[in-house]
N, C-alpha and C positions, 0 to 999 in steps of 0.2 A: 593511501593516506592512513596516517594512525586514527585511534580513537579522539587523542588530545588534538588534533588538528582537522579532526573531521567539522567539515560545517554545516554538511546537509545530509539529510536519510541517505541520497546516490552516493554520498563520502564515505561513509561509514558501515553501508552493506556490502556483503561482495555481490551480491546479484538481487535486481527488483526485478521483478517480471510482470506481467497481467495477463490474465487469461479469461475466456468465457465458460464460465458456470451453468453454463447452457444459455439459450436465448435470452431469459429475461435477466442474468445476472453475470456479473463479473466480478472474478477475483484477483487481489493483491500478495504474492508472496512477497517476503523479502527476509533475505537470507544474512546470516553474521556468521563471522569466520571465527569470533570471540567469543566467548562470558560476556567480557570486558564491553566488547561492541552492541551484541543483545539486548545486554542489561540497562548500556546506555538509551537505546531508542524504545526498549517496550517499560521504562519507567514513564509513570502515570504522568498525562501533559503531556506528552510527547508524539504519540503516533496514537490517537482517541476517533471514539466514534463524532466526536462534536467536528474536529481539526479535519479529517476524513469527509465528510460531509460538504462542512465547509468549500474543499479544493475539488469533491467532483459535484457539487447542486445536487446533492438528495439531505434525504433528510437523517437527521442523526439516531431516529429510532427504525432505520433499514440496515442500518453500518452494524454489522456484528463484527469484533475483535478479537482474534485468537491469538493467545500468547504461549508459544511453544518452545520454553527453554531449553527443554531435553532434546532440541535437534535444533536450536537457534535461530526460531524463524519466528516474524511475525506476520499471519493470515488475517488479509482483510475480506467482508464480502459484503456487496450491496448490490443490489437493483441497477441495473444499465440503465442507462436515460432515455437509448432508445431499443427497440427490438432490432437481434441479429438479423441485416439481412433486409430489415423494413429500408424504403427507400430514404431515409433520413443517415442511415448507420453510415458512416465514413469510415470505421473500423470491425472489418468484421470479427476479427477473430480478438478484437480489444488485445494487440501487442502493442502498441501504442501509449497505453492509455497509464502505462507505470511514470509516465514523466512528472508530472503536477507533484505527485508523492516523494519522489526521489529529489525534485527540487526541494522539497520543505527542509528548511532552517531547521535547525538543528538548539533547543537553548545553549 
């Protein structure tokens, strides 16, 4: 999908991934093939610690946002909701957990 027709984060990145940051945390890359694409989703509004929050139940002052133009990614990290591994976790290794993200709409 181009950038003018992307309609969600998953449209417009070439790869979201998730991973664990160790037990008590999990991280969000997501990657752009473009300037074009980049530029489109790490403008302000768009992929925020508030909107982040929001989609996985923490809170938006845990959500740190890394915006890394010079290799086109944007890095999210917050606090897993539950411990690697505790019997609650349904995901242990948080490969899963990039979907909520990738779904979000796009303005």
């Amino acid at each position: 999908m181009t950038e003018t027709t992307a309609r969600t984060v998953g449209d417009l990145a070439q790869l979201v991934r998730t991973k664990n940051a160790g037990p008590f945390w999990m991280t969000i890359d997501v990657f752009f093939a473009t300037d074009a694409d980049y530029q489109r989703a790490a403008a302000p509004g768009v992929i925020s610690e508030d909107i982040v929050a929001a989609l996985y139940g923490v809170s938006p002052s845990d959500v740190t946002v890394f915006r890394l133009p010079h290799i086109r990614v944007v890095k999210i990290s917050f606090p897993r909701r539950v411990v690697q591994g505790s019997f609650a976790d349904r995901d242990m290794h948080s490969g899963q957990q990039h979907v909520p993200l990738a779904n979000l709409s796009l303005p």
